[in-house]
NUPA-421260 format. One line per 8 residues: for each residue z, x, y of N, C-alpha, C, O, CB. Coordinates in steps of 0.001 Angstrom, whole numbers, plus 500000, padded with zeros to 6 digits. Each point is the difference from the previous one (the first is absolute). Glycine has a CB too. Example, Ala and Ser with C-alpha at 12.3 -4.5 7.8 and 13.67 -1.06 7.14 Angstrom:
BEGIN
507800/513190/494310/500000/499110/501190/500000/500900/501200/500665/501036/499981/500581/497072/498846  498034/501542/502223/500060/500820/501190/500730/499230/501090/500169/500509/501108/497686/500675/498264
This chain:
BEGIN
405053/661757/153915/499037/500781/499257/500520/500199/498575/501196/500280/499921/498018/500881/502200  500011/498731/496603/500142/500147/498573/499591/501776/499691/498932/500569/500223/500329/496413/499261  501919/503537/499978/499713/501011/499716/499299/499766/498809/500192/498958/499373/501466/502059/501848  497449/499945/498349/499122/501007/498944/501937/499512/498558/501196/500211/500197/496469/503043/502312  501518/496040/496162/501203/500134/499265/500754/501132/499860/501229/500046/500061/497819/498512/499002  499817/502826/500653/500701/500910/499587/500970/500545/501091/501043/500496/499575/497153/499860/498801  501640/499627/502731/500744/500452/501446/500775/498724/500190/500781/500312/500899/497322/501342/500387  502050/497567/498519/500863/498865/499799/501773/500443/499211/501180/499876/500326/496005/498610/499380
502065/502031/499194/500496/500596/498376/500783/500950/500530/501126/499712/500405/496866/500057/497853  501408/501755/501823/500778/500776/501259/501218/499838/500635/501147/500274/499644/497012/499811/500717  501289/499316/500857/500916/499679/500921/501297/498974/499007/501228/500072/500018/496558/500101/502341  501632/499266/497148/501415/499750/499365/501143/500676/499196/501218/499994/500180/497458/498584/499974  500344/502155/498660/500673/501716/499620/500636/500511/500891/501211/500033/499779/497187/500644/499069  501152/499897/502429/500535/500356/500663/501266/499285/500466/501045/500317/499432/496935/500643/500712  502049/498366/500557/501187/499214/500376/500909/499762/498983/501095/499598/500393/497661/499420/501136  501091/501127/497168/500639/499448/498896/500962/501828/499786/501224/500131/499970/496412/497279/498743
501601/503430/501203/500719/501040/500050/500365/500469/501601/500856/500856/500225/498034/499672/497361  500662/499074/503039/501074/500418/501347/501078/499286/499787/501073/500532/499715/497367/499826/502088  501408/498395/498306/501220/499613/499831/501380/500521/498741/501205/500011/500251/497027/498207/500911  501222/502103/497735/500885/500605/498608/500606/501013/500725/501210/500158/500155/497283/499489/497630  500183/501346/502853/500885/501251/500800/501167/499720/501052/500897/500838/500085/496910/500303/499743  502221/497814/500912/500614/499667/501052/501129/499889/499404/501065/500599/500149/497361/498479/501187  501184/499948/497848/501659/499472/499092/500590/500736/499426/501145/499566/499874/498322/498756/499601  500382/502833/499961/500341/501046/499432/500218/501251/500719/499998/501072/499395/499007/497810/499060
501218/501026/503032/500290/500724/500699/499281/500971/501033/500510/500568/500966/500723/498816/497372  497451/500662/501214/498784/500643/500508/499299/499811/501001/498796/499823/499815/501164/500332/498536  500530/499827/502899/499731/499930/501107/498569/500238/500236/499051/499216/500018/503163/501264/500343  497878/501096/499858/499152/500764/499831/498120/499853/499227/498795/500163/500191/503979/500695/499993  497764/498926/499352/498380/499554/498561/499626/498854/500496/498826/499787/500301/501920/500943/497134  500605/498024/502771/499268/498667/500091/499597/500035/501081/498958/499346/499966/502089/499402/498747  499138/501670/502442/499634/500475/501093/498552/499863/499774/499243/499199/500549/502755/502252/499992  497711/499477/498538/498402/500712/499617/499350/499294/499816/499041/499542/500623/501288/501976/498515
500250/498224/499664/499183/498805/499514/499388/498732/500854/498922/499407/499968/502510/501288/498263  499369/499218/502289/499957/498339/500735/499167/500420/501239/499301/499152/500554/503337/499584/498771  497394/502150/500993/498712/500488/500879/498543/500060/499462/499089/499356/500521/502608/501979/500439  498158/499396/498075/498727/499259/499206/499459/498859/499420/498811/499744/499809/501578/501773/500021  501309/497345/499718/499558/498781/499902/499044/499370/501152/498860/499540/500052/503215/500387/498634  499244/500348/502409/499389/499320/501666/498448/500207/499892/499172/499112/499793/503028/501729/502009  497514/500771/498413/498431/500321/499417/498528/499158/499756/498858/499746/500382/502850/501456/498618  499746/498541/499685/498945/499713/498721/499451/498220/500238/498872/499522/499877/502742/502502/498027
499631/497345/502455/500330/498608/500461/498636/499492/500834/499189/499085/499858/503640/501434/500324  497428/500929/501066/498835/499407/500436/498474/500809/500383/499414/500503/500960/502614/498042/499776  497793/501184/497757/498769/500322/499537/499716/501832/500476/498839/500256/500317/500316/496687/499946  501593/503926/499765/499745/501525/500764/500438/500605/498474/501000/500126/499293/499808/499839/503970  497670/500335/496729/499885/501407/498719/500878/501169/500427/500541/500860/499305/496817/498766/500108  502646/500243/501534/501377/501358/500189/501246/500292/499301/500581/500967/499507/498866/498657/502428  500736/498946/498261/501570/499462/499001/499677/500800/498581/500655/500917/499505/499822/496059/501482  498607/502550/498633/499700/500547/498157/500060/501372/500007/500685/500639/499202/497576/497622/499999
500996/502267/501739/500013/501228/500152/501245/501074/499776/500194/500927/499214/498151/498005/502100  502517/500375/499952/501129/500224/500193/501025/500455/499005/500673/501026/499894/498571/497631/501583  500599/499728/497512/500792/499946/499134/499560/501261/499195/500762/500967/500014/499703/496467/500166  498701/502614/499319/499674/501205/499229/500104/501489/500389/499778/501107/499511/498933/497257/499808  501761/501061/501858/500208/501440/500744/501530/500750/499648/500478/501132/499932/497905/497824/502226  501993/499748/497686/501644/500124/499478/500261/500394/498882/501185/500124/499690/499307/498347/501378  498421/501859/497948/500447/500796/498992/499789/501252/499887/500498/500684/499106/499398/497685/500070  499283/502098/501791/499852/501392/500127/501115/501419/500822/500743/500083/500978/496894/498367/498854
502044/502157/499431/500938/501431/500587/501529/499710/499296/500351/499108/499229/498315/501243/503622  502191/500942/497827/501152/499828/499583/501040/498381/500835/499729/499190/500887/499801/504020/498572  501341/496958/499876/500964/498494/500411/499074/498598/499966/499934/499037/500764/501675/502471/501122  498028/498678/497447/498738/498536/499927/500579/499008/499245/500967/500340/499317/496820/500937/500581  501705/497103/500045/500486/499081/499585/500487/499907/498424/500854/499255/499520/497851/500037/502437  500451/501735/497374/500447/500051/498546/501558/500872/499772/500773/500145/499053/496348/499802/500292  502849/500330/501512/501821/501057/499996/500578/499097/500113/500782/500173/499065/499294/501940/502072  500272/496746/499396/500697/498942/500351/500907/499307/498806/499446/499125/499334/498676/500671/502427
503001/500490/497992/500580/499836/498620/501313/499443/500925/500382/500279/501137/498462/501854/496717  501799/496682/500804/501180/498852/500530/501041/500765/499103/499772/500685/499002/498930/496546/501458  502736/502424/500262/500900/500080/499012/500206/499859/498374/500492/500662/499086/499860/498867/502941  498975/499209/498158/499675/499079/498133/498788/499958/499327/498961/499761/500616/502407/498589/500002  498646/501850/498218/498994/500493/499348/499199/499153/500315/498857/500310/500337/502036/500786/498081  499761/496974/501517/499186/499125/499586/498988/499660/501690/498869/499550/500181/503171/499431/497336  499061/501505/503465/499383/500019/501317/498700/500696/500236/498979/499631/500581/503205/500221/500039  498150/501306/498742/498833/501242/500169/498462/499594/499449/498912/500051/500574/503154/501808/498981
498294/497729/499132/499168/498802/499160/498984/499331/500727/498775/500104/500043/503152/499397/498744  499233/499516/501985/499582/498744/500640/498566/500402/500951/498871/499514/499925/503948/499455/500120  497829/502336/501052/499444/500906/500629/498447/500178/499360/499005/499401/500408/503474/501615/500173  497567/499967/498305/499054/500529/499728/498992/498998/499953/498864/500144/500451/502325/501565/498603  499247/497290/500400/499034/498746/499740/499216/499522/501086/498798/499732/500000/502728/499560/498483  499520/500614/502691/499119/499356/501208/499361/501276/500567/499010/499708/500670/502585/498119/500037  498580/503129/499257/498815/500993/500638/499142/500268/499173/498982/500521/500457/502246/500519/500868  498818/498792/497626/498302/500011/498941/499355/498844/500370/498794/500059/500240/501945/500964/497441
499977/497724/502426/498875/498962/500515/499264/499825/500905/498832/499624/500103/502157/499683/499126  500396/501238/501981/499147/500329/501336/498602/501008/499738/498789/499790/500071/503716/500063/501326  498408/501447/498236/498646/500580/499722/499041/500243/499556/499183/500751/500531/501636/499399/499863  499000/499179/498322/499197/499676/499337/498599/498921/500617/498823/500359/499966/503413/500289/498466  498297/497873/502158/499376/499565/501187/499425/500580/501288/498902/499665/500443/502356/499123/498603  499692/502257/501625/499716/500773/501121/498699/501051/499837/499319/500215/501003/503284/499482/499473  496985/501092/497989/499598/500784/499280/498337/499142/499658/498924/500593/500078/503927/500557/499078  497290/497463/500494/498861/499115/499983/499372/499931/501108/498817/500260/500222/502076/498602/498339
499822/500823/502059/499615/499641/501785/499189/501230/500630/498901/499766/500503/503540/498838/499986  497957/502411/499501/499517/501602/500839/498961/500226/499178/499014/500553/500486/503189/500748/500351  497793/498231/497396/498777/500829/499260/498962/498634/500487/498854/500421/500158/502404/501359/497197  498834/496962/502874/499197/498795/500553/499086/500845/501440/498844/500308/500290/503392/497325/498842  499116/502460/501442/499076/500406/501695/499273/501088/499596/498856/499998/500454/502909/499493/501544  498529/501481/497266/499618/501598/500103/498305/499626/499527/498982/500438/500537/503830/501253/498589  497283/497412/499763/498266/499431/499225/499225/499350/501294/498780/499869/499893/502150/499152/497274  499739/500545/504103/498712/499215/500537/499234/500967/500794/498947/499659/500539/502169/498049/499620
């Protein structure tokens, strides 16, 4: 089955920052993450959901700060893309 590009897009964000988190020690998050990839992968609006779920309340994905500046950086970058995509996707479903 061919995912939808933009859920294609996603799921790769995703995986692209689970994995950064993993490598960088973050069990925990990539954990998260990669549960909404799975989700998202296959085709379950939940995943998006999800993900966005992860920025809410206290200890949420935006607290998530690396030893190195340039790490933290790296970080910030891949969770704006994710979410930024994830953020397209939910305002898509929410219009039909």
């Amino acid at each position: 089955m061919n995912l939808h590009p933009q859920i294609a897009a996603l799921a790769v964000q995703l995986e692209d920052l689970s994995i950064f988190l993993r490598v960088h020690g973050d069990r925990i998050w990539s954990g998260k993450v990669d549960l909404c990839r799975h989700l998202v992968a296959d085709s379950n609006f939940a995943g998006v959901d999800h993900f966005l779920r992860l920025f809410e309340g206290d200890d949420n994905l935006d607290d998530v700060r690396l030893d190195d500046p340039g790490d933290t950086a790296e970080l910030d970058r891949l969770r704006k893309a994710a979410r930024v995509l994830a953020g397209r996707l939910a305002k898509e479903e929410g219009a039909d």
